[in-house]
PAZAPA-4460 file (N, C-alpha, C; in steps of 0.05 Angstrom, whole numbers, plus 32768, in hexadecimal, padded with zeros to 4 digits):
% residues 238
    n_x    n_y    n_z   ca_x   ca_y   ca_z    c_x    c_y    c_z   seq   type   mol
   87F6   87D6   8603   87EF   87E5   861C   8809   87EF   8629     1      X     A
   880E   8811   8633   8823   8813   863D   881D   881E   8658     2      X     A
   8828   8812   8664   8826   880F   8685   8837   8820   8694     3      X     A
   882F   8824   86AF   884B   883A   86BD   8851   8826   86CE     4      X     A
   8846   8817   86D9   885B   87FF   86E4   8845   87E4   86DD     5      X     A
   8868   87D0   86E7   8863   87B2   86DC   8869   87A9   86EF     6      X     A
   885D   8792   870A   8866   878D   8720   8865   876D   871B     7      X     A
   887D   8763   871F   8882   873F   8715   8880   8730   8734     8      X     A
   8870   871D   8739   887B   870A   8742   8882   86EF   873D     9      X     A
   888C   86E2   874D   8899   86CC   8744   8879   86B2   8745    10      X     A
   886F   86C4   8765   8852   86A3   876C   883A   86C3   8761    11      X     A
   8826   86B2   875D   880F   86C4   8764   880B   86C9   8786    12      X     A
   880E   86E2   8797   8801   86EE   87A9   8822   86FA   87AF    13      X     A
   883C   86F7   879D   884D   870C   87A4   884C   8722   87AD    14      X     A
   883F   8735   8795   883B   874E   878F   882B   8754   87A3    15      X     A
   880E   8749   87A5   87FE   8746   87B8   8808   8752   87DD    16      X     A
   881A   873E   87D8   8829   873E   87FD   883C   8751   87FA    17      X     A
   8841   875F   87EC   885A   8770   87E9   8863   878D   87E4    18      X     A
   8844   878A   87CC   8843   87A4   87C0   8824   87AC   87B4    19      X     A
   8812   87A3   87C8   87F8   87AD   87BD   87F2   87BE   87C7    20      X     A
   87FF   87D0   87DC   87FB   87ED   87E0   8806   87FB   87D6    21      X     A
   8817   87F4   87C7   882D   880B   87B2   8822   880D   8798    22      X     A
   880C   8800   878C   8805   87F2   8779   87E9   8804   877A    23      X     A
   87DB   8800   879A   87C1   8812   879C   87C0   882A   8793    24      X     A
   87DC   8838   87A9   87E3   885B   87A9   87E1   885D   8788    25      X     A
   87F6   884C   8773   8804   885A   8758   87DC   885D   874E    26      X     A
   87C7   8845   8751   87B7   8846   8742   87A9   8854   874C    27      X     A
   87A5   885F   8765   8795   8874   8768   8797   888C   8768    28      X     A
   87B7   888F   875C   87C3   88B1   8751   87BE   88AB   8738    29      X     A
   87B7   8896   872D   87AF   8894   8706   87C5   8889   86FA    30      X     A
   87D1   887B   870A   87EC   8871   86F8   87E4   885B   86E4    31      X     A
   87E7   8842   86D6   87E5   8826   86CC   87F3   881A   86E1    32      X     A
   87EC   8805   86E3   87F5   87EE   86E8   87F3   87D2   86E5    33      X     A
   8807   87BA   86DF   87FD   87A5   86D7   880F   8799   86EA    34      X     A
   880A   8779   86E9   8814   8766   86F9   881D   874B   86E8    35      X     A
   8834   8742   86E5   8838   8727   86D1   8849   870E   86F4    36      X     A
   8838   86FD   86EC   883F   86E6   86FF   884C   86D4   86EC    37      X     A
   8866   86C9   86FA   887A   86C0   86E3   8869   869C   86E7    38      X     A
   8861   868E   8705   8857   8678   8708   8845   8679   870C    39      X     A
   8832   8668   8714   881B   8663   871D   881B   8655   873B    40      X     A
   8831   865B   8748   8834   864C   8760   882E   8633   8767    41      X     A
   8832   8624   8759   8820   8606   875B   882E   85EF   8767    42      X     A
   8845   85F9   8774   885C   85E6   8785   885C   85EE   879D    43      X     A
   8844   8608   879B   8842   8608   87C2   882F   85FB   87D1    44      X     A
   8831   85FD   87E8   8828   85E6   87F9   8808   85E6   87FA    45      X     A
   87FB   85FE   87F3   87E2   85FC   87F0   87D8   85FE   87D8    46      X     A
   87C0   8603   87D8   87B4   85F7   87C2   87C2   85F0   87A6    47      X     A
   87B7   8605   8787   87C7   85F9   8776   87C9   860C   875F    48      X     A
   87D9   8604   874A   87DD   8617   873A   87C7   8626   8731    49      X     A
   87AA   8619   8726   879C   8617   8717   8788   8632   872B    50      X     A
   878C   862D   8744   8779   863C   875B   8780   8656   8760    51      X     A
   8798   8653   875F   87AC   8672   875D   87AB   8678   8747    52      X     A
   87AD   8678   8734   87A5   868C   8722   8785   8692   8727    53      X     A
   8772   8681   872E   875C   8688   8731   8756   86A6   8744    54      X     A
   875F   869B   875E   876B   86B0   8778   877B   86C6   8768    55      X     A
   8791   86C7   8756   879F   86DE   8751   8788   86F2   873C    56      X     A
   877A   86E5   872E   8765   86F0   871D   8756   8705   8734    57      X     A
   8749   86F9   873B   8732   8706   8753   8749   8718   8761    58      X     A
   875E   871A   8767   8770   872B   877A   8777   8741   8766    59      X     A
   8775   8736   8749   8785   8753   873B   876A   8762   8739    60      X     A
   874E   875F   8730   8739   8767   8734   872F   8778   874D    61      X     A
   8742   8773   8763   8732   877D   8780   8744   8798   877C    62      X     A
   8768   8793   876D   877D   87A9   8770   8772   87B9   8755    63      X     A
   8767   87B3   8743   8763   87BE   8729   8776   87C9   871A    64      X     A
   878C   87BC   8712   879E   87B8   8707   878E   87AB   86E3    65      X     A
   87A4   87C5   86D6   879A   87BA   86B5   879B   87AC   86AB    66      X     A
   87B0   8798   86B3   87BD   877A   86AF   87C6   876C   86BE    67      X     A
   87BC   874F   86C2   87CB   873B   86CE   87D8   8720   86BB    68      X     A
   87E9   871B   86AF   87F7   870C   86A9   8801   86F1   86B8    69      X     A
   8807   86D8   86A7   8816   86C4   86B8   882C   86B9   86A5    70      X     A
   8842   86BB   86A9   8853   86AD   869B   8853   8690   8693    71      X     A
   884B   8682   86A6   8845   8662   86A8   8861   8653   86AC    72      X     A
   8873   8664   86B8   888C   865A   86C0   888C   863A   86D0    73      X     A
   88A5   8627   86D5   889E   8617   86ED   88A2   861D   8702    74      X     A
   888C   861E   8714   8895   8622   872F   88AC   861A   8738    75      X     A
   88BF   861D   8748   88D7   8618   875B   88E3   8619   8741    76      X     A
   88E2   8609   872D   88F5   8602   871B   8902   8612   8703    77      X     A
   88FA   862B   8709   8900   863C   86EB   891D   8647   86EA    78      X     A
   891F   8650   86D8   893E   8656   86D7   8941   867A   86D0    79      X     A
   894B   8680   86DC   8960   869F   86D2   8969   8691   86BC    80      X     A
   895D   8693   869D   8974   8691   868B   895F   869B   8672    81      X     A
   897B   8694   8653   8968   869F   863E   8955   869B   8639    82      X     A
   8945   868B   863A   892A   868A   8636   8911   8692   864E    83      X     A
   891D   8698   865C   8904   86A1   8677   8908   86C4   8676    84      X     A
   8922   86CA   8671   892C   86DF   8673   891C   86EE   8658    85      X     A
   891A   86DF   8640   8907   86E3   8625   88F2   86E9   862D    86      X     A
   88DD   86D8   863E   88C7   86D7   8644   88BF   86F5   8647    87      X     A
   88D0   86F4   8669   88CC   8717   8674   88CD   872F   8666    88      X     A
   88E6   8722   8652   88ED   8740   8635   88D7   8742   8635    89      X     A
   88C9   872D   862A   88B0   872F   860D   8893   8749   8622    90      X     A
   8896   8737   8637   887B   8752   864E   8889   876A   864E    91      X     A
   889F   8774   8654   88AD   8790   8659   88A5   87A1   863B    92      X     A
   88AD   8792   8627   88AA   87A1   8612   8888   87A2   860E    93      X     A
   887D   878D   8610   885D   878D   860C   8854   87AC   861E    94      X     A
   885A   87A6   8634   884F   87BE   8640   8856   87D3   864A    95      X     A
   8875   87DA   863F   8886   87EF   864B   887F   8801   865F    96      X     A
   8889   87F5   867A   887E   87FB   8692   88A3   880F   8690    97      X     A
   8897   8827   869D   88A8   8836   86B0   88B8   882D   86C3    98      X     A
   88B2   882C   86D1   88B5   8816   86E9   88B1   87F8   86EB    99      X     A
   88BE   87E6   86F2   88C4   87CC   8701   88BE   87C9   871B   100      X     A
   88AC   87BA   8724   88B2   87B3   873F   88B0   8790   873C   101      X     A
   88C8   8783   8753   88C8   8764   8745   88D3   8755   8767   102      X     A
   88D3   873F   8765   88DC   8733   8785   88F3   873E   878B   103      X     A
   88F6   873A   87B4   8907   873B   87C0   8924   8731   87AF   104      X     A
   893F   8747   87B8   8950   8736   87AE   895B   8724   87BF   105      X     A
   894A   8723   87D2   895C   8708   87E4   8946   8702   8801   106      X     A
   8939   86E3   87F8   8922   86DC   8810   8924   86C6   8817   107      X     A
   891C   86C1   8828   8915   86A2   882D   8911   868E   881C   108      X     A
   88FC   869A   8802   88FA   8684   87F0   8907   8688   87DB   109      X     A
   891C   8674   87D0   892B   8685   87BB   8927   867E   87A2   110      X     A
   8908   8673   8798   88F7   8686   8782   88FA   86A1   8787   111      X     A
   88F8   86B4   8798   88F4   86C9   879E   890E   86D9   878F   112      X     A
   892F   86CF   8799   893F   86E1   8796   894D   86DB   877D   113      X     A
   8945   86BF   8775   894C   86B9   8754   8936   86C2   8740   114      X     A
   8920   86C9   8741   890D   86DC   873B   8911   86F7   8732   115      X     A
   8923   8701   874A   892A   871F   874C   893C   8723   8738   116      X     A
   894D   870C   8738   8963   8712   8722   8959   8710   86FF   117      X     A
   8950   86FE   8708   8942   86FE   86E3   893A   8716   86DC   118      X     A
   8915   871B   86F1   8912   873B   86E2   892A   874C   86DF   119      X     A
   892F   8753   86F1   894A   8769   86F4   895D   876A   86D7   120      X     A
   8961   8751   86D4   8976   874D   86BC   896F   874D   869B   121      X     A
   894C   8746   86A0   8937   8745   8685   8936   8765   8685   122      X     A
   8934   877A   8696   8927   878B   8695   893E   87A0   868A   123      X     A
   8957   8797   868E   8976   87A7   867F   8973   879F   865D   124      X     A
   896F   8783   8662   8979   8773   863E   895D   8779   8631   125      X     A
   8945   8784   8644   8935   878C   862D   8938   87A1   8619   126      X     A
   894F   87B6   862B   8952   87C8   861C   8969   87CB   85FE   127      X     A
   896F   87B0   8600   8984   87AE   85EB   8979   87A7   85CE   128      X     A
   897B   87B8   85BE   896A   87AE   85A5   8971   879E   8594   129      X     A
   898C   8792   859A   898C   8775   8588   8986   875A   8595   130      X     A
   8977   8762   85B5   896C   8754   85B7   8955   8748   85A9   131      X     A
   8943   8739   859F   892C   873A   8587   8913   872C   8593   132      X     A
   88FE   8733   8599   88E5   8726   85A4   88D3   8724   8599   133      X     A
   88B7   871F   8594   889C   8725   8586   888B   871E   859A   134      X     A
   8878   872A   858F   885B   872A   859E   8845   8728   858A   135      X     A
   8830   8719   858F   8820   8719   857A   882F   8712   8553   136      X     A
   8844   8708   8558   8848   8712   853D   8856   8722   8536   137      X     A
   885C   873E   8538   8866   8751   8539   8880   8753   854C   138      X     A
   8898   875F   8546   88B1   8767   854F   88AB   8773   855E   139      X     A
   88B5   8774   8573   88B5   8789   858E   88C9   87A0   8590   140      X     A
   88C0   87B8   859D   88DB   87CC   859C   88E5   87C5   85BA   141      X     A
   88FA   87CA   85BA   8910   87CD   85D1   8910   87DE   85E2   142      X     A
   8906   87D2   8601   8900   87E7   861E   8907   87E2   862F   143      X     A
   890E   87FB   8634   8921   87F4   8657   890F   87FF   8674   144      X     A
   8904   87F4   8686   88FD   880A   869B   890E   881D   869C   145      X     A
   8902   8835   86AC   8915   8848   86B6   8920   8839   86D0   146      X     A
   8914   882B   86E2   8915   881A   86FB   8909   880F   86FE   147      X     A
   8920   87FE   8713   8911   87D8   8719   891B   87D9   8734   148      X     A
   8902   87D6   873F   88FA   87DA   8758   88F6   87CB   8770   149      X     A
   8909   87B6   8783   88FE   8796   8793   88F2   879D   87A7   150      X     A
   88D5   878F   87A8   88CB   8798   87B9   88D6   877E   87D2   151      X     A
   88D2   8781   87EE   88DD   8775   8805   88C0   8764   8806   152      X     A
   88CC   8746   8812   88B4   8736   8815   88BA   8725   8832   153      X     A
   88BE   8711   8832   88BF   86FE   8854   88DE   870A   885D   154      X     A
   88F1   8710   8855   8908   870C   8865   8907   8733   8864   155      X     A
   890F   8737   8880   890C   8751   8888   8928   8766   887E   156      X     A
   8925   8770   886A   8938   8773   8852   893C   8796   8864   157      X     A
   8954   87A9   8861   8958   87C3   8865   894A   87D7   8848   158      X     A
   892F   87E2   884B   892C   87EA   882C   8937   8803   8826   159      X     A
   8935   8808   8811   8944   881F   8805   8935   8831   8807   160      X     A
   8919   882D   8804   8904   8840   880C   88F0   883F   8811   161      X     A
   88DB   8849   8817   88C2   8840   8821   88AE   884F   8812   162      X     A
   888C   8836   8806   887B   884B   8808   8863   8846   8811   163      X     A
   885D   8865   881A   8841   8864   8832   882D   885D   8821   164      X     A
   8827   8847   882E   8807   8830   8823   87F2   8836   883C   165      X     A
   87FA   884B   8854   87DE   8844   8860   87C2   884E   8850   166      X     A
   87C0   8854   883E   87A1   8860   883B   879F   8843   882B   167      X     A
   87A3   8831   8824   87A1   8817   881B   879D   87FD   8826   168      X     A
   87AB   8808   8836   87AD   87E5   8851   879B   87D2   884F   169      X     A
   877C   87D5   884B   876E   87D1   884C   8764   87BB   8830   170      X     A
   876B   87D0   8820   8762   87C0   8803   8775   87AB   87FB   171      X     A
   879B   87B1   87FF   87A7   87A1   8800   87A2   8789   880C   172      X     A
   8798   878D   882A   8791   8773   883D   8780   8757   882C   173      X     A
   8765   876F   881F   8753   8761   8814   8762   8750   87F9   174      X     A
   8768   8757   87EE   8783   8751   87D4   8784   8738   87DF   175      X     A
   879A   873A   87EB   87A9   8723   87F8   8790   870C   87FF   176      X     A
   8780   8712   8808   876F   8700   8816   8760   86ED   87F9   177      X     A
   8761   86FD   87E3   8755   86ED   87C8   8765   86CE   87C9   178      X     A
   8780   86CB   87D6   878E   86BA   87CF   878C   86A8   87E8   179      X     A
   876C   869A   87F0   875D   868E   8801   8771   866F   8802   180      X     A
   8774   866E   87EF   8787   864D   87F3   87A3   8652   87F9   181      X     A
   87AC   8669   880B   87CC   866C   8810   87C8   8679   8831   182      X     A
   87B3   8677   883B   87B0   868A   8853   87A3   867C   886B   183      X     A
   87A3   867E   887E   879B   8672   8899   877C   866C   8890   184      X     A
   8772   8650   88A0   8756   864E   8890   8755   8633   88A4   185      X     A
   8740   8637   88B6   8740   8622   88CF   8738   8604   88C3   186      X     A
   8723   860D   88AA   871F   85FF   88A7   872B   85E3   8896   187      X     A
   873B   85EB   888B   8750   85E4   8877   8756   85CF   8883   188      X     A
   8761   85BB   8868   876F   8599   8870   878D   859F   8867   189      X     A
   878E   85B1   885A   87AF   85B0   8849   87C7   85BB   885C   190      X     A
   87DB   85B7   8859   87ED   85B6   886B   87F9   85CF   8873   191      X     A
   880A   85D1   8881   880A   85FE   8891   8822   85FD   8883   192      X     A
   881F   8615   887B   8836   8621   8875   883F   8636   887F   193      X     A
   8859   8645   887D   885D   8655   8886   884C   8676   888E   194      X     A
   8837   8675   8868   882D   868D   886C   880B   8687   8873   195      X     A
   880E   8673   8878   87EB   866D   8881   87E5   8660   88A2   196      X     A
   87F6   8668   88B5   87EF   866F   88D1   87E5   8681   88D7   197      X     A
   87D6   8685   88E5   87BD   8691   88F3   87C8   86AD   88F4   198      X     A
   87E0   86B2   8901   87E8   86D1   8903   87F0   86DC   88EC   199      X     A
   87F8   86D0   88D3   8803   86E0   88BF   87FD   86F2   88B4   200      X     A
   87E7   86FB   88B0   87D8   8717   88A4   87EF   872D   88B9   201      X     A
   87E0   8729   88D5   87F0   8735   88E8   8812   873C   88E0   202      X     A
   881E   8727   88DC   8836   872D   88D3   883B   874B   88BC   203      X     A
   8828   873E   88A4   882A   8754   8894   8822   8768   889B   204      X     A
   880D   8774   88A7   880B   878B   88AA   8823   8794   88C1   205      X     A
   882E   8786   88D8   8843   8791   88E3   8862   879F   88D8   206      X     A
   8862   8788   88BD   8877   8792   88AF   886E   87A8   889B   207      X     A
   8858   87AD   8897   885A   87C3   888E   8859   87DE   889F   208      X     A
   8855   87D7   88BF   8852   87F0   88CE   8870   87F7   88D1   209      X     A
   8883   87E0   88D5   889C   87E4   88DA   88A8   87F7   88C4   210      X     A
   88A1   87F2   88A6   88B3   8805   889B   88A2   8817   8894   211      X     A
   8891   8821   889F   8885   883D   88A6   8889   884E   88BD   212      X     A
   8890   883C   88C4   8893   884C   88E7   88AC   885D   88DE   213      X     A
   88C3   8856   88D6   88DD   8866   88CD   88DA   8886   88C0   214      X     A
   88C4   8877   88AA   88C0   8891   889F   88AA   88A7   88A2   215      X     A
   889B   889F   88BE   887F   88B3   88C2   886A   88A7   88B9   216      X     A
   8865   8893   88AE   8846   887C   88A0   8842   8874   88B3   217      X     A
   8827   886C   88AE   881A   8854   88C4   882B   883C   88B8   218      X     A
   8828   8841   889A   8834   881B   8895   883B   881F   8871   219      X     A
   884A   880F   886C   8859   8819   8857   886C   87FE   884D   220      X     A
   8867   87FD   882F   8875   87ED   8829   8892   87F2   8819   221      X     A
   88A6   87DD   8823   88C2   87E2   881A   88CA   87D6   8808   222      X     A
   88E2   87E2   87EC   88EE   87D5   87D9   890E   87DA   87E7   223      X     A
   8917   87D6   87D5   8936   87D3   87C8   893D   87DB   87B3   224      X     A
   8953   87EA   87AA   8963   87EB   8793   8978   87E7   878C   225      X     A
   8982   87DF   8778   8990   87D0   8771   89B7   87E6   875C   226      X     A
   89A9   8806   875D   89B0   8814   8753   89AC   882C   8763   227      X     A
   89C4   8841   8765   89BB   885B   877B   89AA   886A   876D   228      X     A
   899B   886F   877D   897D   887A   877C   8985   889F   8776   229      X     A
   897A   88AE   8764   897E   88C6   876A   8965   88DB   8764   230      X     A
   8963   88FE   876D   8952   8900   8767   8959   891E   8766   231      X     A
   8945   8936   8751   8952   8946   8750   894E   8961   8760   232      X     A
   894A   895F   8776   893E   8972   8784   893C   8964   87A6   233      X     A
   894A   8971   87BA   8949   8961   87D6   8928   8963   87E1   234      X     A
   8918   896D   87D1   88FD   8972   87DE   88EF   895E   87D6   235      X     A
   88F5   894E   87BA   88E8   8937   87B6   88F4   8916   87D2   236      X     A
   88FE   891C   87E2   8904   890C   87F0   88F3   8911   8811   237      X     A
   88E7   892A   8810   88D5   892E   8829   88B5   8916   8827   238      X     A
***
């Protein structure tokens, strides 16, 4: 299956909180899109690995996304190195996505910004063909995105650009909400965390009005790049 973008996170509800309005717009201009979760989040404070993937299932279903993937990485514990870095080859080439979008390069949780670096660095060495992978059996050919894309998550990052998700807000919200064991819930015995106080939805949608407000959106979500951006015509920048 070849994809126009591949959006990685590190937990299941990354992408979700980050980039499921960027994710809505591409699929509702007809783009592909898939989603590969490198963990299963199972070292966070709520529920558990086994539930989140359950929650990420039902969430890729609400975004309709062609693929959802899980690496089965260890939570907190994985490493930027050859063999995780393999892993990521082996999805890039599986589904040669155009585009990358992958975690913050730098957050609060730093799964997040050692995350960033892996994809980022799998997504160069995939394109080297003595690199050597398989799938199924079969040798893989050698792919590079055209771009790899960070999207901004808890720590309030300067983005490189913005894009307008208001006709989405909505479905994104619902997204997010699949991931019922990470979110404010009165009734709940498990312990608070940072993203499951009562106002946090609130949060997100404010950060996304903030980096809309700059550019004329109601609300809009921000990446980063890691390489100067160019484009060939100043009218593609209106």
């Amino acid at each position: 299956m070849k994809l126009d973008i591949l959006a990685f996170g590190i937990h299941p509800d990354d992408v979700e909180l980050s980039c499921a309005g960027t994710i809505l717009r591409h699929l509702a201009a007809g783009f592909t899109v898939g989603i590969v979760d490198l963990t299963c989040g199972e070292k966070g404070t709520r529920g558990s690995g086994e539930l989140r993937l359950k929650e990420a299932k039902n969430a890729a279903k609400m975004l309709g996304v062609e693929v959802r993937d899980n690496l089965g990485m260890a939570d907190a514990f994985f490493e930027n190195n050859t063999e995780h870095q393999l892993e990521v080859i082996k999805k890039i080439r599986e589904y040669r996505p155009s585009i990358v979008l992958c975690n913050a390069v730098s957050d609060r949780h730093p799964d997040h910004g050692r995350a960033a670096s892996l994809v980022a660095e799998a997504c160069f060495y995939s394109g080297l063909r003595r690199i050597e992978t398989n799938h199924n059996g079969k040798a893989q050919e050698h792919w590079r995105p055209k771009a790899v894309y960070h999207y901004i998550q808890d720590k309030h990052l300067k983005p490189d650009f913005v894009v307008d998700v208001t006709e989405f807000v909505d479905k994104k919200m619902e997204a997010i909400r699949a991931f019922k064991s990470q979110f404010y819930d009165p009734d709940s015995k498990e312990p608070e965390s940072p993203i499951s106080v009562k106002n946090f939805m609130e949060v997100v949608t404010s950060k996304m009005a903030i980096f809309g407000r700059d550019a004329g959106f109601v609300y809009a979500e921000g990446f980063t790049v890691q390489r100067t951006m160019g484009v060939s015509n100043l009218f593609d920048l209106v």
